[in-house]
N, C-alpha and C positions, 0 to 999 in steps of 0.2 A: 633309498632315501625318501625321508615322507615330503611329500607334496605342497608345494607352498598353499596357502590360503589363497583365498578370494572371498572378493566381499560386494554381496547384492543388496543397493537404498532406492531400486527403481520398483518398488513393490513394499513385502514384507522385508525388514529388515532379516538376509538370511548370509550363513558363510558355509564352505564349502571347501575341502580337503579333495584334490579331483573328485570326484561323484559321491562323496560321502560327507552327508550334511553335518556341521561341527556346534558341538550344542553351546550357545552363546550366554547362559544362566540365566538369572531372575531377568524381571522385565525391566528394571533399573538400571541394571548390569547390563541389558542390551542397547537403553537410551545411554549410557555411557560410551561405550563403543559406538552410536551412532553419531554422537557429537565426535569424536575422533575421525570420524570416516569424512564428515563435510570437510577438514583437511586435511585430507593423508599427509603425512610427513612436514605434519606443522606443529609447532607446541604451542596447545593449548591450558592458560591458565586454571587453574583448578576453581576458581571463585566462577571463571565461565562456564567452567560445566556443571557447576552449581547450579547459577540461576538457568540453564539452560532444561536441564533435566529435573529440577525441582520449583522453578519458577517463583512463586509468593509464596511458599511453603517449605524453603530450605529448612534440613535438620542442623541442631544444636549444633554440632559435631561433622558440619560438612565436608572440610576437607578427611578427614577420618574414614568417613564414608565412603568419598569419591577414591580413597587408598584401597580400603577394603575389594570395591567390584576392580580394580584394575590390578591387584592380586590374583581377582576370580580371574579378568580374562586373559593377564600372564600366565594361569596355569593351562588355559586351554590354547592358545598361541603360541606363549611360548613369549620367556623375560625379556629376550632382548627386540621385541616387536613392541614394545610399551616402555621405552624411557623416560625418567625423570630428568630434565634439565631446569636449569633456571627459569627457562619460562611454559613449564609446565611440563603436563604430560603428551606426548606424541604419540602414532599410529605410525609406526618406520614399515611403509609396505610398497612395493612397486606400484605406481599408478596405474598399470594394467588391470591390477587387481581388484579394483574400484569398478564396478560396472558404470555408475556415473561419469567416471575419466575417462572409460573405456569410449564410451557410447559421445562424451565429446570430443573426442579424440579422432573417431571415424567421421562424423558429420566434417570435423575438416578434410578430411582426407578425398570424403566424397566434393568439398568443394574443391579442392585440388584439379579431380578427376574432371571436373564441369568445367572449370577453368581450361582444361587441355581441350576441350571440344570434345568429350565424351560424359555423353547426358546418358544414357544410358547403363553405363557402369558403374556413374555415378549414385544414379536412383536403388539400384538394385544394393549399393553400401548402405544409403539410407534407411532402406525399411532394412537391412538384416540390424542395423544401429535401435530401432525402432522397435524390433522384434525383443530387444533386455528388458522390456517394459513387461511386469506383469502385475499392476495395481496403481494403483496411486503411490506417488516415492515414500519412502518411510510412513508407512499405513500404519496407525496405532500409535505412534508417536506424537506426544500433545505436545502447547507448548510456541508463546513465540518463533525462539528460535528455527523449531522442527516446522511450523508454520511458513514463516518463510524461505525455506530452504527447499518446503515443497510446492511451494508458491515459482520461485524460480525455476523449480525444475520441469516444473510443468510448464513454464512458459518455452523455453528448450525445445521440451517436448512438441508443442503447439510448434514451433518456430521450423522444428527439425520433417513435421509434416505438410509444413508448407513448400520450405524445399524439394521434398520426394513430388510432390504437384507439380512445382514449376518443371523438374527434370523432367519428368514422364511425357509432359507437353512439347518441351523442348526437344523430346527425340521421336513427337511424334505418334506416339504410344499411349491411346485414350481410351484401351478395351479393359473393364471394369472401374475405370475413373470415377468416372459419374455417381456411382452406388458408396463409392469410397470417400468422395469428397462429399454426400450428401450427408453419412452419416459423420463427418467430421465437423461440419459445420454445426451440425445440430450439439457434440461435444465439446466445441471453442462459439460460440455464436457472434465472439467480439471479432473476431481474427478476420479481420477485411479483406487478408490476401487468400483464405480460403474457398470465400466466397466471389472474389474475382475467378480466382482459376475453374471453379464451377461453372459460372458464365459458359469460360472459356471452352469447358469440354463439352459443357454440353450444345454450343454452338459449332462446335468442330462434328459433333454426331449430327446436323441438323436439325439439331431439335433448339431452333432460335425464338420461340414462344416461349418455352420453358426459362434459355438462360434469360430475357427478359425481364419473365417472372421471377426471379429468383434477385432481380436487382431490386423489384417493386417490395417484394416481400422486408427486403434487407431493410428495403429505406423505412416503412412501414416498422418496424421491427426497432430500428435507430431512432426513431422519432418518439415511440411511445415510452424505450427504455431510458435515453438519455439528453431526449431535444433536441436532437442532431440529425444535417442529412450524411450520408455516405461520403467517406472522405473523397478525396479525385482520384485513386486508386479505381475505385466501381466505379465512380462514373467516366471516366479514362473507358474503362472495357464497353460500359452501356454504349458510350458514341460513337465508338468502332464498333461495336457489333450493329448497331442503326445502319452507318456507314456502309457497310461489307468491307471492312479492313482485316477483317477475321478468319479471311477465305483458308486461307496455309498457314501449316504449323509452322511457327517462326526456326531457324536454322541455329542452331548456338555461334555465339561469336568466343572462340579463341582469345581473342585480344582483349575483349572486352569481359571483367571479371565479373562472376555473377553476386548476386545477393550474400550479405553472411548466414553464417550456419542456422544462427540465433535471433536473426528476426527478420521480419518480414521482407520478403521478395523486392527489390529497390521499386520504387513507382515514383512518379513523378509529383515533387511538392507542392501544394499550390502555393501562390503566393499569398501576401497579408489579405489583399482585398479577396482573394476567393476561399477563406475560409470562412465556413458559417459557424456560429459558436451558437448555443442557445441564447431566444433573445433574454431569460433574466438575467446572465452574465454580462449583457453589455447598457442593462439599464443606468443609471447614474445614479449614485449616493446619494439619499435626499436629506441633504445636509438640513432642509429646510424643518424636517420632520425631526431629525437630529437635536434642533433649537428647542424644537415644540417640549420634546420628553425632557429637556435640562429645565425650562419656566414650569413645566405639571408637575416634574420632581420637588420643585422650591416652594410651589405657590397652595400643592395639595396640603401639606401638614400645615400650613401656616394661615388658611383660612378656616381647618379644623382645627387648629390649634393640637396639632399632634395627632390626635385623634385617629386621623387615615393615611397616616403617613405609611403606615406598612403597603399598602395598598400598591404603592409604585414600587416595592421592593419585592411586591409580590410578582410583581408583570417582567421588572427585570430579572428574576428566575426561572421566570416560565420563557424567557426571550433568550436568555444566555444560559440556562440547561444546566446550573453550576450549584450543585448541592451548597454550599457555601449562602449563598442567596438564599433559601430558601430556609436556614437558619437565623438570617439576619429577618427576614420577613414576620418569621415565628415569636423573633423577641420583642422586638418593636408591639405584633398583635399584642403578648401577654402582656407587655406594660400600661393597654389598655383599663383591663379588668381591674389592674392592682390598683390604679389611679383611681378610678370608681370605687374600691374598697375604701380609699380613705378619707374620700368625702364623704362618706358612709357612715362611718367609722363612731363619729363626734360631730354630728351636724348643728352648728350654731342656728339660735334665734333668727328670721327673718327679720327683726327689727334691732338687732343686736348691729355695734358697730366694733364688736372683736371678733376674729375670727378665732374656732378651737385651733390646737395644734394639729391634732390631723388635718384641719383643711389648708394650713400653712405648710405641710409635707406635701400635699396632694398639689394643689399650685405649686408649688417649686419644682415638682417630679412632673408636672405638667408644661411649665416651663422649661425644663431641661431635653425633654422626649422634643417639645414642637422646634427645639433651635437643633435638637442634634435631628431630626428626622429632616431637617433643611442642608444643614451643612452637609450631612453624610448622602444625600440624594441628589444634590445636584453635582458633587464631586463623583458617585458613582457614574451619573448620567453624561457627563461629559467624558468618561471613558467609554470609549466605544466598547471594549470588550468581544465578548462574543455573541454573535446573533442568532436565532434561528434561518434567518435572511442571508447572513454568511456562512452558514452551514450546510445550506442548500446551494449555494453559489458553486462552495468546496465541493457537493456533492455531483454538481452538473460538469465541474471542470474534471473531476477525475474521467466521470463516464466519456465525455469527449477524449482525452487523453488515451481513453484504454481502444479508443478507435480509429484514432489517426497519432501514434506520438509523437509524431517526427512536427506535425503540424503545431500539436502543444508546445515543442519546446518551440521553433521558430516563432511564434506568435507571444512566447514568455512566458506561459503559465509555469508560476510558482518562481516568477523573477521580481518580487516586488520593488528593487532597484532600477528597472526600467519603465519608463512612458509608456501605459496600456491604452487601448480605449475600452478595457472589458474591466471585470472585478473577478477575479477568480475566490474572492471568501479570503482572501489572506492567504491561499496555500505559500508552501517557499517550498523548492525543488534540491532536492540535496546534492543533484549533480553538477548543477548550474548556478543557483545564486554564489554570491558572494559569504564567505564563512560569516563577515561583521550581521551578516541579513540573520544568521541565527539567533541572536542574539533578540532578536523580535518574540522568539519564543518563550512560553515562562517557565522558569528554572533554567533558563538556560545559559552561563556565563560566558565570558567574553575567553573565559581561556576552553570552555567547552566547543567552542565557536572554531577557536584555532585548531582543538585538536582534529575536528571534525575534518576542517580543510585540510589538515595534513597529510590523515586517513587516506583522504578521497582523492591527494594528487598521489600517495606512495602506494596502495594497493588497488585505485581503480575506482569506477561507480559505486553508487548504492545499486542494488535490484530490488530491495523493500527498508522502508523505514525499521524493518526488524533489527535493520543489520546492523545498526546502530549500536543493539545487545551484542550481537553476535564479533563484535568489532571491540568492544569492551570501551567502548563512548560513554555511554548514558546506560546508570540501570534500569531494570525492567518499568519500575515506577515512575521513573521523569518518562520513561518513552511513553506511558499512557498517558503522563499529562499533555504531551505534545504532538499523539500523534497523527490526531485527526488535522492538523495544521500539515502534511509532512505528505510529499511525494516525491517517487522519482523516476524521471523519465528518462529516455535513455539518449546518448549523444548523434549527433546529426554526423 
C-alpha cells in the first residue's frame, strides 16, 4: 500500500511519500498547495487563492488556472485529496501530516508534560518539536498572505523557544543554555522573555556581572530602537538578581499551570502607572497649532490672491504622505502660469478704462483659484487626516507593543473608544476594539465593520492585519489602504 503523504511549510515548501520526495510541479502549482496547507481540511475559495498566489497581478482566466495546478496536484496526490465543494477547494489530509500542526500539536503536549510537574520531558518534546524547522516557513513564497502566515509562524517559533528556556530552568538544567539563549536573542532581539531567562542562566552559572549586563545592554538596545525602557518582565529578574533571590532553580508547581505554548513565559503585569510609553506618545494634541494651519490655509491665497495657495497644499502632502495631495498641489501650481498667460495675452492701455478680454478671463480665473484655494484649504485643514506626527506615534506604539503586549493592550493601545492619556497615531487593534471603531477606517463600511467582528468572535483573533485577506474580509487593495492604521495584539 503506497504511503500516505506529508507535508513540510517549516522551511522549503517540501512533500514526502515515506523518504521519497513527491515532486510538487511548477512554482505556482506549489504556491497553490501552500495556501491549501495553511488549512488542511478547510475549503478554500478559489478567488482566495487567487489573490493569495497572484496578489495585484491575478491572470484573465484565474479560476481556470487555479483548476488547471490542482488537476496537476490531483495527479500527484491523488483526486480524492483535493475536493471541490461549494466553498471551494480543500487539502482532505490528516493533521499529522502538516508539520506545522504537527509541531503545534507537540508544544501542547510538552505543556501538558510541564503541567504534570515534569520539566524535563517536557523540554526535551520542545526542541525535538523545534528540530521540524529547517528555514524560514514557506521560504520563496511572496506575497501578503504567505507574508503573514510566516510572520505567525515565526512568532510560534520565537514563542516555542522561550518555553524549551523556561523548562530547562525549571529542571534545573543550565549546561549549554547560555550559548543557546545568546544566540537566540541575537535571532528574536524583541522577545523579552529570552532575554530575561538569559539573565537568569547566566546568574545560576555565577556569572552575575554578565546577567546584569545583558539587562543594561537590552535597556540600551530598547531605548535607541523604540523609546522604551524594558518591560517588568527584565526588570522583575534585574531586582531579584540585585536582591539574591536567584540563588535556586525555582521547583515547578504541579498545580500551578505554566505559560502557553505561544507566547511568552507569564511575567507579572505592571499596572497603568508603571508603564513607560515613549514620551512623544503621551505629548498632547496641539490643537493650538491645529487652528494655526486652518487661518495659514484660509488667509495665504487670499492675501495672494490665489497665487500661493498651492503652497499649503504642498506642506499638507508632504505632512499626510498621500499622493492624492500632491496632485491637488501640482494643479493649483499650473493654474498659476496659465493666469499669467492671459494677462499676457491682450494687455490693455495703462490709460485705458476697458479691459481686453483676456484680462477679463484672467481676473475671473483669478478670482475663482483665490475663493476655491480658501474654501478647499481650510476644509482640507480642518480634517486632521493623516500626519507625519501620527505616523510616528503609530510607529512608536507598535515598537512598544512588540515588547511588552500584554502591557499594550491593558493600557489600550489601538482602543480608540476608550479614555487614553497617550496618542497612539490612531492605530485600532482588530482584536479589541469595538467592530463600529472600524468604521474610522477609509473604505471601510459599516457592514465591513460587522463582518469583521463576526470573523473575529467565530474563528478567533487576528495574528496580522494580513489576515484580513486571508479571512476573505477586505481585498488586498483596501488592506494597503488601511493598513498602516491596523494592529493586533494578542488577548490578556
Amino acid at each position: 500500500m503506497e504511503p500516505e503523504p506529508r507535508f513540510e511549510i517549516l522551511g522549503t515548501l517540501r512533500a514526502f511519500r515515506g523518504t521519497d520526495p513527491v515532486d510538487l510541479g511548477p512554482a505556482k502549482q506549489r504556491a497553490v498547495l501552500a495556501v491549501l496547507l495553511l488549512q488542511p481540511g478547510r475549503a478554500v475559495p478559489t478567488h482566495r487563492i487567487v489573490d493569495a498566489v497572484w496578489g495585484e497581478d491575478p491572470p484573465e482566466n484565474g479560476a481556470n488556472v487555479v483548476q488547471k495546478y490542482v488537476a496537476g496536484l490531483r495527479r500527484t496526490l491523488g483526486r480524492e485529496r483535493l475536493p471541490l465543494t461549494g466553498g471551494g477547494y480543500s487539502l482532505e489530509v490528516d493533521a499529522r501530516a502538516v508539520d506545522a500542526e504537527l509541531f503545534r500539536t507537540e508544544i501542547a503536549r510538552a505543556g501538558a508534560e510541564y503541567r504534570a510537574g515534569r520539566p524535563e520531558p517536557a523540554a526535551a518534546i520542545v526542541r525535538d518539536a523545534l528540530a521540524r524547522w529547517h528555514g524560514d516557513a514557506l521560504a520563496g513564497l511572496t506575497g501578503p498572505v504567505f507574508d503573514a502566515a510566516r510572520t505567525r509562524l515565526s512568532e510560534d517559533r520565537a514563542g516555542a523557544w522561550e518555553l524549551w528556556a523556561e523548562l530547562r530552568l525549571a529542571g534545573g538544567d543550565e549546561h549549554g543554555l547560555v550559548t543557546e539563549l545568546t544566540r537566540l536573542t541575537g535571532e528574536f532581539p524583541l522577545r523579552e522573555g529570552l532575554r530575561a531567562h538569559l539573565m537568569v542562566a547566566l546568574h545560576r552559572a555565577g556569572r552575575q556581572a554578565e546577567a546584569l549586563a545583558v539587562f543594561r545592554d537590552a535597556r540600551e538596545y530598547f531605548l535607541d530602537e523604540i523609546g522604551a525602557e524594558p518591560g517588568e518582565r527584565m526588570q522583575d529578574v534585574h531586582r531579584r538578581i540585585l536582591r539574591g533571590e536567584l540563588e535556586q532553580p525555582p521547583s515547578p508547581d504541579p498545580v500551578s499551570p505554566p505559560p502557553q505554548p505561544y507566547s511568552p513565559p507569564a511575567a507579572p503585569v505592571s499596572p497603568m502607572p508603571g508603564i513607560t510609553f515613549p514620551a512623544a506618545m503621551t505629548q498632547p494634541r496641539r490643537d493650538a497649532a491645529h487652528w494655526l494651519e486652518i487661518v495659514g490655509a484660509g488667509l495665504l491665497p487670499l492675501f495672494t490672491c490665489g497665487l500661493a495657495g498651492w503652497v499649503y497644499f504642498l506642506y499638507a502632502a508632504i505632512q499626510r504622505g498621500r499622493r492624492r495631495h500632491y496632485l491637488v498641489a501640482a494643479l493649483y501650481f499650473a493654474a498659476v502660469p496659465w493666469i499669467v498667460v492671459w494677462f499676457a495675452v491682450d494687455p490693455s492701455p495703462l490709460d485705458s478704462d476697458v479691459t481686453s478680454t483676456a484680462e477679463d478671463v484672467a481676473v475671473a480665473s483669478l478670482f475663482v483659484l483665490t475663493l476655491s484655494s480658501i474654501l478647499h484649504g481650510v476644509i482640507l485643514a480642518s480634517q486632521r487626516g493623516d500626519t507625519r506626527a501620527a505616523r510616528t506615534r503609530r510607529d512608536l506604539a507598535r515598537r512598544f507593543a512588540a515588547v511588552n503586549p500584554l502591557g499594550a493592550v491593558q493600557a489600550g493601545i489601538g482602543r480608540p473608544d476608550l479614555l487614553r492619556y497617550f496618542d497612539d497615531g490612531g492605530l485600532i487593534d482588530l482584536n479589541h476594539a469595538p467592530p463600529q471603531e472600524f468604521t474610522r477606517l477609509p473604505g471601510v463600511t459599516p457592514f465591513d465593520a460587522h463582518r469583521i467582528g463576526l470573523d473575529r468572535h467565530q474563528n478567533g483573533p487576528f495574528r496580522q492585519p494580513a489576515d484580513l485577506v486571508l479571512r476573505g474580509l477586505l481585498p488586498p487593495s483596501r488592506l494597503r489602504r488601511v493598513e498602516s492604521w491596523l494592529i493586533c495584539l494578542p488577548g490578556l
